[in-house]
KEPAGU-757019 format. One line per field, with one value per residue (C-alpha): residue number from 1; residue in one letter; y, x, z. Coordinates in Angstrom, 3 decimals. Layout:
! KEPAGU-757019
pos c(NUM/...) $
code c(A/...) $
c2 c(Y/...) $
c1 c(X/...) $
c3 c(Z/...) $
***
This chain:
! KEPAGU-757019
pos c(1/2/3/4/5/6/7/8/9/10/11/12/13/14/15/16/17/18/19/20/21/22/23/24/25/26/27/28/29/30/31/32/33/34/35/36/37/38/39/40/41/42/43/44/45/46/47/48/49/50/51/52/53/54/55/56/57/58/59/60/61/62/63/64/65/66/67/68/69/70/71/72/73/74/75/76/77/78/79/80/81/82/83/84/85/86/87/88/89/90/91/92/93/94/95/96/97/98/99/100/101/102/103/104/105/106/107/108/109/110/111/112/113/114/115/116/117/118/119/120/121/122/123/124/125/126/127/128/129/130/131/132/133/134/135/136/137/138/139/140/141/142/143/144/145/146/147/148/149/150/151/152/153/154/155/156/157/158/159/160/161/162/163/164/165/166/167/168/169/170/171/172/173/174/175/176/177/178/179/180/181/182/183/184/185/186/187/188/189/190/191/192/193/194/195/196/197/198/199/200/201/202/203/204/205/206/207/208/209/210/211/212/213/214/215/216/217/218/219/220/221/222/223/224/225/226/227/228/229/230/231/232/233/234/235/236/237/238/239/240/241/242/243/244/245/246/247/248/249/250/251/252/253/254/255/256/257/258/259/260/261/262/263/264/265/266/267/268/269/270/271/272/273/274/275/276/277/278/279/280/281) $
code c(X/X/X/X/X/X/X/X/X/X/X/X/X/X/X/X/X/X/X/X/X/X/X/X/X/X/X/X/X/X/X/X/X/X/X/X/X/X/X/X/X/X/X/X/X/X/X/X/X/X/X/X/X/X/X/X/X/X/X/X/X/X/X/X/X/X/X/X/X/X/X/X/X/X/X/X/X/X/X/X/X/X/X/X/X/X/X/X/X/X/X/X/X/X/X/X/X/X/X/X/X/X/X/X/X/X/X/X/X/X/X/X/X/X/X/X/X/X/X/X/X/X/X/X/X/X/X/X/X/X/X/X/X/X/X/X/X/X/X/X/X/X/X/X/X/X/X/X/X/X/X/X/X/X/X/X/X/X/X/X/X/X/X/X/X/X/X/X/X/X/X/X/X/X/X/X/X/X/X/X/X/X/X/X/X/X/X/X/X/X/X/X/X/X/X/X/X/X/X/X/X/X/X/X/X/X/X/X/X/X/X/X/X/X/X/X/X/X/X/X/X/X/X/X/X/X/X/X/X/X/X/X/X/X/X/X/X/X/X/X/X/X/X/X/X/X/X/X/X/X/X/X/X/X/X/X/X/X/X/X/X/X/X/X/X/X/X/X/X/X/X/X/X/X/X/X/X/X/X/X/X) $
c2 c(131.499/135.005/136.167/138.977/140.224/140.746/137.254/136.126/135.314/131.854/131.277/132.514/129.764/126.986/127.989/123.996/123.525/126.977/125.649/122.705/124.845/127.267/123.840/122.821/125.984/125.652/122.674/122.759/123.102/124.116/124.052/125.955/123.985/120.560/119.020/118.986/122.461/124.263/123.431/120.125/120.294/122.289/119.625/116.605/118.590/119.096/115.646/114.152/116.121/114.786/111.500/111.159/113.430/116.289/117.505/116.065/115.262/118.070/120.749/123.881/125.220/128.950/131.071/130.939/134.401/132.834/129.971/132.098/133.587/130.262/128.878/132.107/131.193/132.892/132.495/130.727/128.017/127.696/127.661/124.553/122.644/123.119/122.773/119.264/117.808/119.052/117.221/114.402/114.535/114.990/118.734/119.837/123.410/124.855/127.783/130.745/128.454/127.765/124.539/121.442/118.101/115.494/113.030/109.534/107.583/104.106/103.533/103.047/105.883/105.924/104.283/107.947/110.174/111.197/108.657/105.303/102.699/102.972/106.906/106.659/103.806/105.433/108.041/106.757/105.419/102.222/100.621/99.831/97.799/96.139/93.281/94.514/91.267/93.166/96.390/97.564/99.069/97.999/99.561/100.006/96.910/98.105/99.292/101.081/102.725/103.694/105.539/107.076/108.209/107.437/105.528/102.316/103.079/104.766/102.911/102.543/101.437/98.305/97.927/94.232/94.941/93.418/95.733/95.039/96.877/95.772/92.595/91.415/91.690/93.942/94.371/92.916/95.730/96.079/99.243/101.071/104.262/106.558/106.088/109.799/111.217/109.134/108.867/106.066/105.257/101.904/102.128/104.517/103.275/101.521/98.910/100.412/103.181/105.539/105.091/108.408/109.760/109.561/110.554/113.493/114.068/113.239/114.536/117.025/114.454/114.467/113.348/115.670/112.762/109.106/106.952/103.332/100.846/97.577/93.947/90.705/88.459/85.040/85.427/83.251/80.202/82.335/86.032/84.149/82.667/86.322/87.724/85.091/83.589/80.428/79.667/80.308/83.454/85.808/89.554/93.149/93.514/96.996/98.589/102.262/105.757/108.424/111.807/114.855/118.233/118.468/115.945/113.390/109.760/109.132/105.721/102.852/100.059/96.765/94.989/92.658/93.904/92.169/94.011/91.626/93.207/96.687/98.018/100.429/103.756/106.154/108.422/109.948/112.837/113.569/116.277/118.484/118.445/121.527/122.761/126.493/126.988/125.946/122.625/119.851/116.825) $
c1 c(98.788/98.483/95.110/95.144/91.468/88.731/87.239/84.707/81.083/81.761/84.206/80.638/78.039/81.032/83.342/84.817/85.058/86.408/89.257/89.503/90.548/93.161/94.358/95.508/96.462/98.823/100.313/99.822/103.380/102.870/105.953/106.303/109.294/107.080/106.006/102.443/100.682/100.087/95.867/97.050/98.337/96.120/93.302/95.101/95.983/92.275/90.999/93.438/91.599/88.235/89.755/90.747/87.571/89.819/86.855/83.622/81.272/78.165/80.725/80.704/83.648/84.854/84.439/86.884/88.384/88.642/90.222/92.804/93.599/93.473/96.109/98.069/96.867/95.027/91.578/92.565/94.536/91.369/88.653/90.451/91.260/87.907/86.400/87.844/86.732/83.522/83.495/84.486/81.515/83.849/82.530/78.775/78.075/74.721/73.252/73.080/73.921/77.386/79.722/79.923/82.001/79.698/78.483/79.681/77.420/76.059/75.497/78.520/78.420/81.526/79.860/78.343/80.951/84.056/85.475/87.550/86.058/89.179/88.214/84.119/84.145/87.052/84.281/81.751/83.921/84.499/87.979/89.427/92.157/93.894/95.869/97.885/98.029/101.029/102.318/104.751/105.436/105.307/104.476/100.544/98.513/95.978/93.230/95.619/97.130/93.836/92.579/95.672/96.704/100.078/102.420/103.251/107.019/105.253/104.634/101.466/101.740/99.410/97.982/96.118/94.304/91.540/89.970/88.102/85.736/85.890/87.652/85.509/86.521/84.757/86.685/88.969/89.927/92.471/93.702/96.087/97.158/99.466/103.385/104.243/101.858/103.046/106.605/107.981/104.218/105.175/107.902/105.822/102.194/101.733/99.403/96.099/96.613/94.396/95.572/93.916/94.784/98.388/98.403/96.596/99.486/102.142/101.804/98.501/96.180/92.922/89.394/86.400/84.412/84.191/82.114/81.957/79.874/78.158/77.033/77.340/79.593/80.956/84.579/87.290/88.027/91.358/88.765/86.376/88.943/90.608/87.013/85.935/83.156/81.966/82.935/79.515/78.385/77.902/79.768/78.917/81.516/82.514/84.806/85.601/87.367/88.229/89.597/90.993/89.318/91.236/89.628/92.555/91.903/93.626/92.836/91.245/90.252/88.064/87.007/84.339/82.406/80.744/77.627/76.288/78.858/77.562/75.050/75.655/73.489/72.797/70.397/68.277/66.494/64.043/64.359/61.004/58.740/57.841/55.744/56.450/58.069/55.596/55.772/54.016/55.011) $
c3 c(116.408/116.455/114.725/112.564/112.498/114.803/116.435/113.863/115.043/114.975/117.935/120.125/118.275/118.155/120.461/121.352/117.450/117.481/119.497/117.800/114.773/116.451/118.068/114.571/113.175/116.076/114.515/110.730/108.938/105.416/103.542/100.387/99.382/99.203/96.130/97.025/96.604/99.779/99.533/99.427/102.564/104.337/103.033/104.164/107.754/107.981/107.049/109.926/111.993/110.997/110.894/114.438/115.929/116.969/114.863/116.018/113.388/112.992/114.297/112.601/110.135/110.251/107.086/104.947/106.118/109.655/108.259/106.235/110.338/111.844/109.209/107.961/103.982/101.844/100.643/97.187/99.061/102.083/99.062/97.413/100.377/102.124/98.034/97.856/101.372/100.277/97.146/98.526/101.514/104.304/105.208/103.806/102.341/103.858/102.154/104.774/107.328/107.233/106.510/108.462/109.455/107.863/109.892/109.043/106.702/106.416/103.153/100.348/97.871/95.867/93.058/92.543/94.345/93.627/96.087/95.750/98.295/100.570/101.263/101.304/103.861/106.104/105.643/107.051/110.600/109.206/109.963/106.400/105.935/102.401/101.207/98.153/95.955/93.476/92.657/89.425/87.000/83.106/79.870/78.990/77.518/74.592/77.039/79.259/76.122/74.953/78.293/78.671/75.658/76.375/73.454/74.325/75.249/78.230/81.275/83.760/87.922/87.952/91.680/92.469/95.846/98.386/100.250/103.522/105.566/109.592/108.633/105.769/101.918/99.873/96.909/94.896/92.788/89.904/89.181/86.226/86.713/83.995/84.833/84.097/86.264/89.381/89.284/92.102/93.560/93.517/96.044/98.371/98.420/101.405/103.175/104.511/102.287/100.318/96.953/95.980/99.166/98.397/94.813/96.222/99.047/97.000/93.668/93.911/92.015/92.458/90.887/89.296/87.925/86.945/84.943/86.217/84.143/86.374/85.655/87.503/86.868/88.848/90.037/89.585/91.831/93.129/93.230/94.873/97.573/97.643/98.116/100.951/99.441/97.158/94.440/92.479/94.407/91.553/92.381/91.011/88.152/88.365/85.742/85.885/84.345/86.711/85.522/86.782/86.373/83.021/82.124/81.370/82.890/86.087/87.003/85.566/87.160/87.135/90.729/91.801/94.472/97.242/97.634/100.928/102.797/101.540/100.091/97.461/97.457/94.719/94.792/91.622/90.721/88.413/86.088/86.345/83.292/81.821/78.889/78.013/81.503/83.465/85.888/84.881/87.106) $
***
């Protein structure tokens, strides 16, 4: 790809990720005639990348001028892409140093990340794999309704899955998302499949926040069997809300989690204490 600016500082302190970038740039095919919006695209192009090491973790991203060159985009469309990886943890913003490919992680986060478990383990170089129990469509039970806001001649997809992380179950997750917004994701979604990955592929979906609420809870006979464990090993219930950054719920879903497979990880902050603006802690 021909560049249309000077080379930016960057190629000289990362010149193999540097490469790695006008490698892809080479490749990418954004099509203004797709569905999905062109940042979309762009994003997705650059996750693969991460994905399959083509972009080595700790490796150094251009500016987003360079990446407007390396990709023939402008700035708007490199800022959301490269916004959303970021949000999600797959590249990390470093004031006056730059941005980077994060480096795979070994705790699970998505309890407090805008992640589903599918995407923050695949994160983190695990090999993720799912056993979709059912898939459909029908119209919206009370709850559904409710978080929605949709009438009940509206319909929701209802997605039954077990999710495993290097061959053990993890989750055994239930999920409702709004029919209108997803038009045919039943008959595309497939096996070992992101389902927020696709929604974000397909239709240009994706998550700002979430609330998810936690107790424990002892699965059924069948969960426990699905999840691979006894029939009296008590589970973290989780159940959660996940909306767009409208604001409008795009998923809801309940799962037990299995957190000896696991661990979750959140991290908190405390707020410093002040008394007429001065530090007290």
């Amino acid at each position: 790809m021909t560049r249309t600016r000077g080379r930016p500082r960057y190629d000289q302190e990362d010149a193999a990720a540097a490469e790695a970038f006008r490698s892809i740039g080479s490749k990418v095919q954004l099509n203004r005639d797709e569905a999905a919006p062109l940042w979309v695209q762009l994003r997705n192009q650059v996750e693969e990348a991460i994905n399959t090491g083509l972009l080595a973790a700790n490796s150094r991203i251009p500016s987003e001028q360079a990446l407007c060159d390396f990709f023939g985009v402008s700035r708007p469309v490199v800022r959301a892409a490269i916004g959303s990886l970021s949000s999600e943890g797959r590249i990390i913003k470093m004031p006056r140093k730059g941005m980077f490919v994060a480096a795979p992680r070994e705790h699970v986060d998505f309890m407090t990340a805008n992640l589903g478990v599918f995407d923050d383990l695949t994160a983190k170089g695990h090999k993720v794999s799912t056993r979709t129990l059912e898939i459909y469509r029908c119209p919206p039970n009370e709850k559904e309704s409710s978080v929605f806001g949709i009438p009940a001649n509206g319909s929701v997809v209802r997605i039954s899955r077990v999710y495993m992380t290097d061959g053990s179950p993890i989750t055994m997750t239930r999920i409702s998302l709004p029919g209108h917004r997803v038009p045919g994701l039943e008959n595309i979604l497939s096996e070992n499949q992101s389902i927020f990955g696709t929604i974000r592929a397909v239709f240009g979906l994706t998550v700002k926040r979430a609330d998810r609420w936690l107790r424990a809870a002892l699965p059924t006979k069948e969960e426990a069997e699905q999840m691979g464990v006894a029939a009296n090993t008590p589970l973290i219930e989780i159940e959660s809300i996940a909306y767009d950054a409208d604001g409008a719920a795009l998923e809801y879903y309940e799962a037990f989690y299995n957190s000896s497979v696991a661990r979750i990880h959140m991290a908190v902050e405390q707020p410093s204490a002040t008394v007429n603006g001065v530090d007290r802690t």
